[in-house]
LUMKOL-284795 format. One record per residue: z, y, x of N, C-alpha, C in turn. Coordinates in nm, 3 decimals. Example, Ala and Ser with C-alpha at 12.3 -4.5 7.8 and 13.67 -1.06 7.14 Angstrom:
BEGIN
R     n.Z     n.Y     n.X    ca.Z    ca.Y    ca.X     c.Z     c.Y     c.X
R   0.780  -0.569   1.319   0.780  -0.450   1.230   0.780  -0.330   1.320
R   0.708  -0.225   1.285   0.714  -0.106   1.367   0.787   0.003   1.290
This chain:
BEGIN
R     n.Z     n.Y     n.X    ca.Z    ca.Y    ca.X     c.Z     c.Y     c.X
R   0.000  -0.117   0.085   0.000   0.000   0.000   0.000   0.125   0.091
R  -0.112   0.212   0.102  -0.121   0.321   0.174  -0.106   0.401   0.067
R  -0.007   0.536   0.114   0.069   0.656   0.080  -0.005   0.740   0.109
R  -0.141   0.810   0.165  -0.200   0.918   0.185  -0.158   1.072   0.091
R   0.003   1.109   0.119  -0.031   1.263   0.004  -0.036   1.389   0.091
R  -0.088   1.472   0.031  -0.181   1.581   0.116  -0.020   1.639   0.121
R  -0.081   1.723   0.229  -0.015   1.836   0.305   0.099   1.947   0.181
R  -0.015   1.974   0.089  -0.016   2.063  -0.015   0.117   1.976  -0.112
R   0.082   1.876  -0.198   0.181   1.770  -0.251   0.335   1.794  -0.211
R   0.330   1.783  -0.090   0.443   1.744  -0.001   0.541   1.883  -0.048
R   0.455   2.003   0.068   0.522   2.142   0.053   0.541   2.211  -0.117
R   0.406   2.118  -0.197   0.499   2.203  -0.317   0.606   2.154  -0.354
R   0.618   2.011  -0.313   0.750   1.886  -0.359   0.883   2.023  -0.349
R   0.876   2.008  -0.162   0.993   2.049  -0.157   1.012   2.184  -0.132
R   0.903   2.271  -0.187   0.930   2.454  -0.232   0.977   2.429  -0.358
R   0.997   2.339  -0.441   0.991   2.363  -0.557   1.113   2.291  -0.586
R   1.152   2.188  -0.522   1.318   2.173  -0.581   1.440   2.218  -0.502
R   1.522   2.273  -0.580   1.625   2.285  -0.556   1.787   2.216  -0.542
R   1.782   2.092  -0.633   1.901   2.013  -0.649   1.866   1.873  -0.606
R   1.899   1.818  -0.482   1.854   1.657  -0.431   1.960   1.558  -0.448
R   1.988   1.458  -0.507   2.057   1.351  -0.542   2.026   1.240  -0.434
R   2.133   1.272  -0.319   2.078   1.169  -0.255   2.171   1.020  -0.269
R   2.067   0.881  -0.320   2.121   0.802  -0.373   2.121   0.675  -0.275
R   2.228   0.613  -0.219   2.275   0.579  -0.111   2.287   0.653  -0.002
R   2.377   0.719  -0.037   2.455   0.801   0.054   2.527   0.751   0.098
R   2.602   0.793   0.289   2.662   0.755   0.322   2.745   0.882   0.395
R   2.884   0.832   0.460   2.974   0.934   0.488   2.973   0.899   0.660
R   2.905   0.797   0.701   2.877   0.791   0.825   2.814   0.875   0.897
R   2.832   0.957   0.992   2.733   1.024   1.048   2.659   1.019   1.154
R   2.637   0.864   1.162   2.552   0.762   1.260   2.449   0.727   1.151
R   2.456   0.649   1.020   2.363   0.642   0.919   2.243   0.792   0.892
R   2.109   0.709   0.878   2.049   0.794   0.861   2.010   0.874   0.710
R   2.116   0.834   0.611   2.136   0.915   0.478   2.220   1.023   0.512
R   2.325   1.032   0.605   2.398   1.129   0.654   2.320   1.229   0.697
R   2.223   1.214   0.846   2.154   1.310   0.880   2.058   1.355   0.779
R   2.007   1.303   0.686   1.892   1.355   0.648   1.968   1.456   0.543
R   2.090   1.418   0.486   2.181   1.504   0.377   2.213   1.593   0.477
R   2.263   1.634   0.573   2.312   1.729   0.630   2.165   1.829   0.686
R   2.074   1.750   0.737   1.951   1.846   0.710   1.887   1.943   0.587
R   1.888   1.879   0.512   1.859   1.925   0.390   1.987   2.038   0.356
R   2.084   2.000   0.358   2.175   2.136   0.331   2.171   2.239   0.440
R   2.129   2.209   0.509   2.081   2.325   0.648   1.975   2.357   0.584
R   1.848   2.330   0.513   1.749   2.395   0.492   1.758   2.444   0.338
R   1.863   2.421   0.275   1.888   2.518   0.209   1.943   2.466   0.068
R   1.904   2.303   0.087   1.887   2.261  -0.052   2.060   2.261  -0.114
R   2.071   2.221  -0.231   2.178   2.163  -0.262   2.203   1.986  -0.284
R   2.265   1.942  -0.231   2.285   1.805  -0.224   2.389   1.756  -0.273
R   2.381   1.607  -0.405   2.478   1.537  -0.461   2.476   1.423  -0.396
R   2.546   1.377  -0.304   2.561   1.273  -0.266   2.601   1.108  -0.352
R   2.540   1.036  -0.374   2.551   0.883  -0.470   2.573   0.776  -0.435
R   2.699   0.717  -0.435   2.738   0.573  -0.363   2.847   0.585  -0.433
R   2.827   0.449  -0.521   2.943   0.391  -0.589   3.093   0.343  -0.500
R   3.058   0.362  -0.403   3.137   0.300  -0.266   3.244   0.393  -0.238
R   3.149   0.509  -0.257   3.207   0.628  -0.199   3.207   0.734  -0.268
R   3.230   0.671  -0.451   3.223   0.804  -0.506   3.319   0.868  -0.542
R   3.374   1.025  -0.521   3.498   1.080  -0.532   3.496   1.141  -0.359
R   3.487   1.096  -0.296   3.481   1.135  -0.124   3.405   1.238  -0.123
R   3.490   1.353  -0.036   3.365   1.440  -0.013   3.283   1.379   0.101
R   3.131   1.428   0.148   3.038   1.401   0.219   2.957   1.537   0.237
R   3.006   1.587   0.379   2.918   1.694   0.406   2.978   1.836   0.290
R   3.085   1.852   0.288   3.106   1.934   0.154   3.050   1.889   0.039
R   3.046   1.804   0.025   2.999   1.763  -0.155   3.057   1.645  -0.193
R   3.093   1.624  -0.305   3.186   1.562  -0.366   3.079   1.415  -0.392
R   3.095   1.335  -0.382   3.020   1.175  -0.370   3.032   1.129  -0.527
R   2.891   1.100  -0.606   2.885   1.088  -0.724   2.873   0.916  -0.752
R   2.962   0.827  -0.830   2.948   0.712  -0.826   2.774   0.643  -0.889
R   2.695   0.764  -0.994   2.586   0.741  -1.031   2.465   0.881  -1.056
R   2.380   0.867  -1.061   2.308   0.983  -1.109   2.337   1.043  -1.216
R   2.407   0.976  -1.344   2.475   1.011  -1.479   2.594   1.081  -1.451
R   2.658   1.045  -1.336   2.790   1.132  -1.328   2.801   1.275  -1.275
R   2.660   1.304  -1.210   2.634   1.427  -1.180   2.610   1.501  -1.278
R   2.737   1.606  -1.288   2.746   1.756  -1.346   2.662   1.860  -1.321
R   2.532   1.848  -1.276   2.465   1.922  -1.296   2.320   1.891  -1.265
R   2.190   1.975  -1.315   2.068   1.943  -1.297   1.998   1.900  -1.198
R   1.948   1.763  -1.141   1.873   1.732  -1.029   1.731   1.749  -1.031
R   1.691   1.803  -0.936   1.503   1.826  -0.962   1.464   1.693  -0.887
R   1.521   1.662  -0.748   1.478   1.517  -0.685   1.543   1.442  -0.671
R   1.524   1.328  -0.699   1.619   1.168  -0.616   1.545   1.149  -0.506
R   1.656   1.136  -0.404   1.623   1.080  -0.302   1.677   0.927  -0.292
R   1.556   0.823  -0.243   1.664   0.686  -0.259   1.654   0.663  -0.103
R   1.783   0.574  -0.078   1.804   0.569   0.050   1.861   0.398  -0.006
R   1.803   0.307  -0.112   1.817   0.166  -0.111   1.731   0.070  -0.079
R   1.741  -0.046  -0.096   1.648  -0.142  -0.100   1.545  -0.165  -0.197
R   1.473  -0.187  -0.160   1.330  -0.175  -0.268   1.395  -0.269  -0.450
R   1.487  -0.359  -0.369   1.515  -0.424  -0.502   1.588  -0.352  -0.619
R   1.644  -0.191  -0.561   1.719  -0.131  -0.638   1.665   0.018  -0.706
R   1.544  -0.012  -0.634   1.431   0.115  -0.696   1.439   0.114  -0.845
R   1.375   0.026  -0.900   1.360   0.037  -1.056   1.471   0.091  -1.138
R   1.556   0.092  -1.100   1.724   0.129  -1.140   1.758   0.258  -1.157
R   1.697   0.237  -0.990   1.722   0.414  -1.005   1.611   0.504  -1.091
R   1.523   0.442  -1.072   1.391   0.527  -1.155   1.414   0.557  -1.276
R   1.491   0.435  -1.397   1.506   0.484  -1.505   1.608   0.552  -1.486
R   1.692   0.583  -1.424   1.824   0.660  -1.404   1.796   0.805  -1.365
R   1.696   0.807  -1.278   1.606   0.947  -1.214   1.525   1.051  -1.356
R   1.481   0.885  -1.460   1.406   0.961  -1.567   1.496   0.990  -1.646
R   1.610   0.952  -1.700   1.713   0.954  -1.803   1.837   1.097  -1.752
R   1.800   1.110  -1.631   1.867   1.315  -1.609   1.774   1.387  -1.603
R   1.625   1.379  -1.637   1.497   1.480  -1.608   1.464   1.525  -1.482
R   1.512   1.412  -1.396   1.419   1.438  -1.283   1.307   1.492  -1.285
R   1.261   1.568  -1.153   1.141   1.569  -1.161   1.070   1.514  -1.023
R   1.142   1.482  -0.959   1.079   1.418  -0.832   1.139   1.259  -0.832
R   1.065   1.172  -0.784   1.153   1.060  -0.709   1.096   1.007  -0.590
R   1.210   1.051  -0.495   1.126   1.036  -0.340   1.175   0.862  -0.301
R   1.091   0.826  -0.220   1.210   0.715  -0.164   1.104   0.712  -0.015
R   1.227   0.708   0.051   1.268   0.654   0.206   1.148   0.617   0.290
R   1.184   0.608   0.404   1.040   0.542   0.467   1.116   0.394   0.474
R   0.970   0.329   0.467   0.964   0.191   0.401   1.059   0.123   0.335
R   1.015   0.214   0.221   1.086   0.210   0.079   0.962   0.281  -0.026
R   0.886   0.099  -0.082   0.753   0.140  -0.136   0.810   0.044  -0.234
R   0.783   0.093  -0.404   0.773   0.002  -0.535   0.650   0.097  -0.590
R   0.509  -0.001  -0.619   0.458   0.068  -0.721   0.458   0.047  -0.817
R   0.483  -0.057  -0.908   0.569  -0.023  -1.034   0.651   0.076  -1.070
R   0.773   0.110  -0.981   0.832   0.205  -1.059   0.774   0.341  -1.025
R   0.704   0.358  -0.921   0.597   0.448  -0.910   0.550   0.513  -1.030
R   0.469   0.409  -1.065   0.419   0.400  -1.209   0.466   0.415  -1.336
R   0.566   0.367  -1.333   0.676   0.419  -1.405   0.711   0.558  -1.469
R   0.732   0.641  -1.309   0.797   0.742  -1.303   0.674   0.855  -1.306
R   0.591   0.804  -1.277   0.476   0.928  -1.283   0.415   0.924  -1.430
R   0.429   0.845  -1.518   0.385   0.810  -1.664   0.532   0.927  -1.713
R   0.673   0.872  -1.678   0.713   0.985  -1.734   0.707   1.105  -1.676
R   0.626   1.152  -1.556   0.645   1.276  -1.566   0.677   1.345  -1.464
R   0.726   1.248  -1.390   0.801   1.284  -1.248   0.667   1.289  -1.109
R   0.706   1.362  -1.019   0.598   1.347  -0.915   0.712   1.222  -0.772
R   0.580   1.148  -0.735   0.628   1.046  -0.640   0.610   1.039  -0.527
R   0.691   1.044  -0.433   0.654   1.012  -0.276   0.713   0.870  -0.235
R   0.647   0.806  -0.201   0.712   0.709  -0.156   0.690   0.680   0.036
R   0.787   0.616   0.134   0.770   0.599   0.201   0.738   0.733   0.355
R   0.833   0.804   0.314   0.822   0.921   0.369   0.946   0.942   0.370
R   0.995   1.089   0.476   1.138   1.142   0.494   1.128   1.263   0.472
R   1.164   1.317   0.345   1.188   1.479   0.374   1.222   1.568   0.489
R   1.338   1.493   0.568   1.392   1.547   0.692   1.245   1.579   0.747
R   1.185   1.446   0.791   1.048   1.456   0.905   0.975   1.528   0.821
R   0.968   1.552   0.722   0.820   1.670   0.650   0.909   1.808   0.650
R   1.002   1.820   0.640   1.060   1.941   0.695   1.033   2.029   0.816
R   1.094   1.907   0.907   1.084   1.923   1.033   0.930   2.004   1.108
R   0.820   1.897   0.994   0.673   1.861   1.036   0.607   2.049   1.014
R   0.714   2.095   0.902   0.676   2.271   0.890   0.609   2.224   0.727
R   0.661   2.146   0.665   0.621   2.131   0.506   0.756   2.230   0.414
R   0.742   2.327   0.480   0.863   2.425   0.412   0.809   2.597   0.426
R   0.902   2.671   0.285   0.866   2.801   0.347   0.983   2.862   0.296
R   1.039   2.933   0.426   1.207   2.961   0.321   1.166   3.063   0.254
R   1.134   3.177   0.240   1.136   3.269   0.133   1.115   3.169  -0.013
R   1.050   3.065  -0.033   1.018   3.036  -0.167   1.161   2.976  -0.197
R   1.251   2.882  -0.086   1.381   2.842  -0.151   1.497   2.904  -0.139
């Protein structure tokens, strides 16, 4: 399954949201859900951190949400940081708070729920890192 999304895709993804749910989160800051959450709040975003493991813990200043339903307030993206077997889960969970993005991970590809999620509505990246498209200059701060 090749991922080819343009340049354009990417940067409107992430000019355009503001609230990221990142789902397998961790409080490690050797894990790479840690760095990529602590990047992202450096570049500006706001981040809910999601691990049933660890929910109630703060992480990075933010309070650790046991599900996407328990978050008190509006998410524009999920970020998944699981196993492909736990994609679909989250997808209806991503569609059932009005997501509007659902990113997942590098190599972290379902096209089913792909499919899924773009039927309701949502735009999809799969198999990619925000951090590295950040990094890559897929950003423009005046817009966030």
């Amino acid at each position: 399954m090749v991922n080819n999304y343009s340049e354009k895709y990417i940067r409107d993804i992430l000019n355009s949201v503001k609230t990221i749910a990142v789902v397998g989160a961790s409080s490690n800051p050797d894990r790479d859900s840690y760095k990529v959450m602590e990047s992202l709040i450096d570049y500006g975003y706001e981040v809910f951190p999601v691990n049933p493991n660890t929910a109630g813990e703060i992480i990075l200043g933010n309070k650790c949400f046991s599900s996407l339903e328990k978050i008190d307030a509006s998410i524009d993206m999920v970020d998944v940081f699981r196993k492909t077997g736990a994609v679909m889960e989250i997808t209806h969970q991503a569609i059932a708070i009005n997501a509007k993005v659902l990113w997942m991970q590098l190599d972290i590809m379902h096209k089913e729920a792909a499919d899924v999620a773009t039927k309701a509505g949502l735009r999809v990246v799969m198999d990619k890192c925000p951090k590295k498209e950040l990094e890559r200059g897929n950003w423009t701060s005046e817009e966030n």
